[in-house]
C-alpha positions as CSV (number, residue, x, y, z in Angstrom):
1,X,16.6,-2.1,-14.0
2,X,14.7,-0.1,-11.7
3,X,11.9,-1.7,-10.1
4,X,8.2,-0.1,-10.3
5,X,4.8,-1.0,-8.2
6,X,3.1,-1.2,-11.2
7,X,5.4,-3.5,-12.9
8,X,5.9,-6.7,-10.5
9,X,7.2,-8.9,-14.1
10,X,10.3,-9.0,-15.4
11,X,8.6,-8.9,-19.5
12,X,8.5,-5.7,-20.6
13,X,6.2,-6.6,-23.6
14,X,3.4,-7.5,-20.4
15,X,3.8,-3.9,-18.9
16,X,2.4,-1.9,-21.8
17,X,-1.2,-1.0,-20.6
18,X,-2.0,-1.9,-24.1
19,X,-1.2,-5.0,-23.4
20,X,-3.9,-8.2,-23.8
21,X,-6.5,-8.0,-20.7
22,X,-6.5,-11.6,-20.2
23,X,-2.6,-12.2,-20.9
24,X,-1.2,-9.4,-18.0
25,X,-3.2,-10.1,-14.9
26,X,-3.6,-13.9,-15.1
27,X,0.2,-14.7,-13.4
28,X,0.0,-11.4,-11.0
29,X,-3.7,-13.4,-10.0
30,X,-2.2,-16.7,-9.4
31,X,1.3,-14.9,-7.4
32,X,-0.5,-12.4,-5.2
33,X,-1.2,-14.2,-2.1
34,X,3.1,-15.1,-1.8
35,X,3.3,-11.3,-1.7
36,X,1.1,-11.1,1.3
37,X,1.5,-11.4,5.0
38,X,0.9,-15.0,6.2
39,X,-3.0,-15.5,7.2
40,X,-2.7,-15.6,10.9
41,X,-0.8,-12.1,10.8
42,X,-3.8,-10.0,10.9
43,X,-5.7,-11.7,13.4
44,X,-2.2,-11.8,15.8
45,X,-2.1,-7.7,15.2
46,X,-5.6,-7.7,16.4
47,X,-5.1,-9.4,19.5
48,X,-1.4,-8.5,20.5
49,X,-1.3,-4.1,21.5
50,X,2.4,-5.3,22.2
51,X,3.0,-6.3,18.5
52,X,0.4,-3.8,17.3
53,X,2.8,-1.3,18.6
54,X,6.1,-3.1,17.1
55,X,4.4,-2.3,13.6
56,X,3.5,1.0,14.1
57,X,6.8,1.7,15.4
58,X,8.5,0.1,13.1
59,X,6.8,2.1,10.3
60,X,7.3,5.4,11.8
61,X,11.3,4.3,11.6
62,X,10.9,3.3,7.8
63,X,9.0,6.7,6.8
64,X,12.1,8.0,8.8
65,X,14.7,6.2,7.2
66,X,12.8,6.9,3.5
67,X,11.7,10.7,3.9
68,X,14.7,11.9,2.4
69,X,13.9,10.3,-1.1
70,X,10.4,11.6,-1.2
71,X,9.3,8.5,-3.0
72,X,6.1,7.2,-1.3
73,X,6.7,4.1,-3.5
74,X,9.9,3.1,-1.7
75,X,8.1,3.3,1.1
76,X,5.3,1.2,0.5
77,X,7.3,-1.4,-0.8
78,X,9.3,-1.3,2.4
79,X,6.4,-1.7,5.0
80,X,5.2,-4.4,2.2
81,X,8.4,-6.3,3.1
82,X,7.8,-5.5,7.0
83,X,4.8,-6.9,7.5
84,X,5.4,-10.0,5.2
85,X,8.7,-10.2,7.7
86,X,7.2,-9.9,11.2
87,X,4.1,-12.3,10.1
88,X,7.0,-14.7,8.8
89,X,9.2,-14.7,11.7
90,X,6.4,-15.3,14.6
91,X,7.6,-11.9,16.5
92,X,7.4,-12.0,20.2
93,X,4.3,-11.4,21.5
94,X,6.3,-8.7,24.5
95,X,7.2,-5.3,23.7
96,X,10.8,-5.4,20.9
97,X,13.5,-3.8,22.2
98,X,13.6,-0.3,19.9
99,X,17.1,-0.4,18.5
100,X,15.9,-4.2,16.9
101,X,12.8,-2.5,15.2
102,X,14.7,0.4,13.5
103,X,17.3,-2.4,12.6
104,X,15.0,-4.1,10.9
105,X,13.5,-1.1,9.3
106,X,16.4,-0.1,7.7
107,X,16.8,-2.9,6.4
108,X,13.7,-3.4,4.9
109,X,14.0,0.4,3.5
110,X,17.3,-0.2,2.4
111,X,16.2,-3.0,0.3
112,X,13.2,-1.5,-1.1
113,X,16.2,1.5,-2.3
114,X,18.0,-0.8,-3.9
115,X,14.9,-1.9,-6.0
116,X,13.8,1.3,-6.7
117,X,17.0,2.7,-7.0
118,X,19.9,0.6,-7.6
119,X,23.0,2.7,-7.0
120,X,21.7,3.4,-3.4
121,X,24.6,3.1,-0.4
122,X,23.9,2.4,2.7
123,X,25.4,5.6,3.7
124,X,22.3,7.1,2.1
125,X,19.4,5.9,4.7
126,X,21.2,6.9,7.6
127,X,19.6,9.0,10.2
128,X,21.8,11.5,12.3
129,X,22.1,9.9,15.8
130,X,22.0,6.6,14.8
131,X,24.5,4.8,12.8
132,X,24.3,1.1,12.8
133,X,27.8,-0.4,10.8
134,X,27.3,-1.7,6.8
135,X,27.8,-5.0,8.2
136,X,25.1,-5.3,10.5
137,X,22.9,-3.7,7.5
138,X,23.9,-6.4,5.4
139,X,23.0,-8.9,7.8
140,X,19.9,-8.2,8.7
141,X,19.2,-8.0,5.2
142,X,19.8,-11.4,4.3
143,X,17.7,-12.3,7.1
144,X,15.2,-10.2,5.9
145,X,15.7,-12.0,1.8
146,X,15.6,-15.5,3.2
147,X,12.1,-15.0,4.9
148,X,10.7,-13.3,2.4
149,X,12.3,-16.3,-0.2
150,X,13.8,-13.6,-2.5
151,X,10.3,-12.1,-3.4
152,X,11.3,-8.9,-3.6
153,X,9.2,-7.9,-6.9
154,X,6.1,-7.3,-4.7
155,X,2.8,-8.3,-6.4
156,X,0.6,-4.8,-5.0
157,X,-2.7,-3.1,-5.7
158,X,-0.5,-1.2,-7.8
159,X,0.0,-4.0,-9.8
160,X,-3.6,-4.6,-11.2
161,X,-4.6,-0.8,-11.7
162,X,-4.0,-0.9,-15.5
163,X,-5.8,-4.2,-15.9
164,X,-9.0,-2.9,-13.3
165,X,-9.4,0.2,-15.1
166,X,-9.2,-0.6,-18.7
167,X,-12.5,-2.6,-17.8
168,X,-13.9,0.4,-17.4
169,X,-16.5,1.8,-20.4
170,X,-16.0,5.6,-19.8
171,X,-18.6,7.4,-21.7
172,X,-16.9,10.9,-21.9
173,X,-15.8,13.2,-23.9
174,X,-12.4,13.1,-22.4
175,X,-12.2,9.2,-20.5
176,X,-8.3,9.2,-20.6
177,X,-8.5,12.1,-18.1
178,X,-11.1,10.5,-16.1
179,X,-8.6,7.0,-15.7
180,X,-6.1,9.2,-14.9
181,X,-7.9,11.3,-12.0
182,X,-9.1,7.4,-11.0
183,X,-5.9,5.8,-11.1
184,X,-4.5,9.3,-9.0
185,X,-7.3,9.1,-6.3
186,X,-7.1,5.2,-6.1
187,X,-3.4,5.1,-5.9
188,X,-3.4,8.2,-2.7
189,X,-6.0,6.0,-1.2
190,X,-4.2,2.8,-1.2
191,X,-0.9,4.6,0.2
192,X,-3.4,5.2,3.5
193,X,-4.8,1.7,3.2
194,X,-1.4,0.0,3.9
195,X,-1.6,1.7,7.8
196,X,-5.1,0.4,8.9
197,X,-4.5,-3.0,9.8
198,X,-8.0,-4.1,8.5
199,X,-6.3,-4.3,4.5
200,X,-3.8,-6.7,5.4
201,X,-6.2,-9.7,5.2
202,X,-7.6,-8.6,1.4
203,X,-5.3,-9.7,-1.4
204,X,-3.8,-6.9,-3.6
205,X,-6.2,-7.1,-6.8
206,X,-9.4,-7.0,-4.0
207,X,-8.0,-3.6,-2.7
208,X,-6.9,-2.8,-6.2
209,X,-10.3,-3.2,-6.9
210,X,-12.3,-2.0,-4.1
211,X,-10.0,1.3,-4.1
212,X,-10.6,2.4,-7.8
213,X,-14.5,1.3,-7.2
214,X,-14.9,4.0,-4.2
215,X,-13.1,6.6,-6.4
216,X,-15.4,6.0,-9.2
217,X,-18.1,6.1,-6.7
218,X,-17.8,10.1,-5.9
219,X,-16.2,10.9,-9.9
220,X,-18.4,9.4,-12.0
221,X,-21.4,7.6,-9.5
222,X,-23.7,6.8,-12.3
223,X,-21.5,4.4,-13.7
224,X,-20.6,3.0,-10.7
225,X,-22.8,-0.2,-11.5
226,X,-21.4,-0.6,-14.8
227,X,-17.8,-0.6,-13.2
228,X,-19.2,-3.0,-10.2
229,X,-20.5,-5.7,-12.3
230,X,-17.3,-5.5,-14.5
231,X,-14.9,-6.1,-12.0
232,X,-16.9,-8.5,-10.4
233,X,-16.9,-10.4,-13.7
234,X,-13.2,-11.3,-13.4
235,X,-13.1,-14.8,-13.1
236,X,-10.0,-14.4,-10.2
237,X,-12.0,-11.8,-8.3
238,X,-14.2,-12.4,-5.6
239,X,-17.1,-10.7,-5.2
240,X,-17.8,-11.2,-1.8
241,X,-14.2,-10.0,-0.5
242,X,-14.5,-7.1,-3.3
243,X,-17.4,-5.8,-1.7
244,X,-16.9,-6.4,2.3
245,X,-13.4,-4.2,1.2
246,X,-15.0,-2.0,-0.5
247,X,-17.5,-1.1,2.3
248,X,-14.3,-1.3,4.7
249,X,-13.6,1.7,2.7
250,X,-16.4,3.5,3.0
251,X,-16.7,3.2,6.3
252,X,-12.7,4.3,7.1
253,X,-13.9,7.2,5.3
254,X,-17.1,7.8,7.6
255,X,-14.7,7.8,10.3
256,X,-12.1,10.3,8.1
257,X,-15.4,12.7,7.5
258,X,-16.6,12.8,11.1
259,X,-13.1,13.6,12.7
260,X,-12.4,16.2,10.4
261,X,-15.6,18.2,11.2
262,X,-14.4,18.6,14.4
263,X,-11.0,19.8,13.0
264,X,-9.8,22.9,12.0
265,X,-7.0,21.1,9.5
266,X,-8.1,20.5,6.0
267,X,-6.0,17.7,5.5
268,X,-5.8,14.5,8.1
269,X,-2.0,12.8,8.3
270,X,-2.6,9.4,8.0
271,X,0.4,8.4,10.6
272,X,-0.3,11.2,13.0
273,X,-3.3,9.1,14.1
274,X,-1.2,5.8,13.7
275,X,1.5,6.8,15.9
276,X,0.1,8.7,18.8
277,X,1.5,6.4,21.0
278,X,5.2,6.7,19.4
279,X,5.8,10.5,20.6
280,X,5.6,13.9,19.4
281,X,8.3,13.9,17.2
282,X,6.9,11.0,15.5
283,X,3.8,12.9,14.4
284,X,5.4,15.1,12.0
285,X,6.1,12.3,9.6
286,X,4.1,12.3,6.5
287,X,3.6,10.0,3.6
288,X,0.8,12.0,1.9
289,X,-2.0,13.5,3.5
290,X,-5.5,11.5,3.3
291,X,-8.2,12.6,0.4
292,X,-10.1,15.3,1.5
293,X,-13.7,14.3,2.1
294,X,-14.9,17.2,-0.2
295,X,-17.7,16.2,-2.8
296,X,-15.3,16.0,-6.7
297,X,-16.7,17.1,-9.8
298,X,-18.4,14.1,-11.1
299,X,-19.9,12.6,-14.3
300,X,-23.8,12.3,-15.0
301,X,-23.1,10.4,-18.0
302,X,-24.2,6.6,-18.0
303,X,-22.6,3.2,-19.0
């Protein structure tokens, strides 16, 4: 069975967005933070450029290695794995020999594949000039699996979307097509999020949250109170962290807004400015090009 973001648990009868509010986010709450990078990741990222650059890198490989199934989900799931790899391994501090990195992004792409899609071969995420054996693959892999302790199901921001916005009171005459232009915008925005090193310290349902919360903020920004104080209700939530993320956001997008007026592109590439350093031909690879910062049609309706 194929393995969606959204869907982290193995019972179907809990992935119905019908499902019971307090019965489908409760064990995705209590999971989340073994889905994460360990603690001292972020802070090691912050103070290392060497290992800064391993990441980058070693992301530019796994959009590489993943373009060819044009499934930004695989993708995210793959760098999910990464980075809950390098911060479980202690990575050398010096500069990783480039053949290692792309190693171990294939790996963690061709696991991901295998979740997303099951029949995927090996013979399908290989890049032309580069072959590294099935063996070797296979390998790394289990490496990979025994460091991430078989967690493979990633617990995500993804995962708490349905839960997040079915808290949400829409007072429209169409609110399905409102939660679906929310649950769109949020889920572009947290594709970008996963570069910017900042995220990695917030837990999945605080981006979950703080994502859908700046959507809601340019869609429908009178009832951006209402939808505050609702998810800030949640007894697993925490306000604090919801809120310093949520300005994180909006100030990522500050930055977004300013560069762009001094650009003639409409549309900023979230890796170009990630992987400067890696090259040229590293710049040309997309995952999906940031939100515009272009005022949306919003709601003057009211909670």
């Amino acid at each position: 069975m194929e393995f969606h973001l959204e869907h982290p648990l193995s019972h179907s009868s809990l992935h119905n967005d019908d499902a019971d509010d307090n019965t489908l986010p409760l064990p995705l709450f209590l999971v989340e933070f073994q889905h994460m990078p360990s603690s001292h990741y972020f802070l090691t990222l912050k103070s290392s450029a060497s290992l800064l650059s391993n990441r980058n890198f070693a992301i530019s490989s796994i959009t590489q290695y993943s373009r060819k199934f044009d499934d930004p989900s695989l993708t995210y799931l793959a760098v999910n794995y990464l980075d809950r790899f390098l911060s479980s391994e202690d990575m050398p501090q010096q500069q990783s020999k480039h053949w290692v990195l792309k190693l171990i992004s294939l790996s963690c792409v061709s696991l991901s594949a295998k979740m997303r899609k099951p029949e995927t071969s090996v013979c399908d995420l290989q890049v032309e000039g580069e072959m590294f054996d099935a063996q070797t693959i296979e390998r790394m892999e289990n490496v990979v699996l025994g460091a991430l302790k078989w967690r493979m199901r990633s617990v995500t921001p993804f995962s708490f979307f349905s839960f997040f916005i079915s808290l949400f009171d829409l007072k429209e005459e169409d609110p399905s097509l409102l939660k679906h232009s929310l649950r769109s915008q949020a889920t572009d925005l947290t594709f970008n999020l996963q570069h910017d090193i900042k995220f990695l310290e917030y837990k999945p349902s605080v981006i979950a949250g703080a994502a859908l919360l700046f959507n809601s903020s340019e869609l429908c920004p009178l009832q951006f109170q209402c939808f505050s104080n609702r998810i800030c209700q949640c007894t697993y939530v925490n306000k604090e962290e919801l809120m310093e993320c949520y300005k994180a956001i909006q100030e990522r997008d500050a930055i977004g807004v300013e560069e762009n007026e001094g650009s003639s592109e409409t549309a900023v590439n979230v890796l170009d400015h990630q992987f400067s350093s890696c090259g040229e031909s590293e710049k040309s690879i997309t995952i999906t090009a940031a939100s515009s910062p272009k005022r949306r049609k919003t709601s003057t309706r009211r909670c």
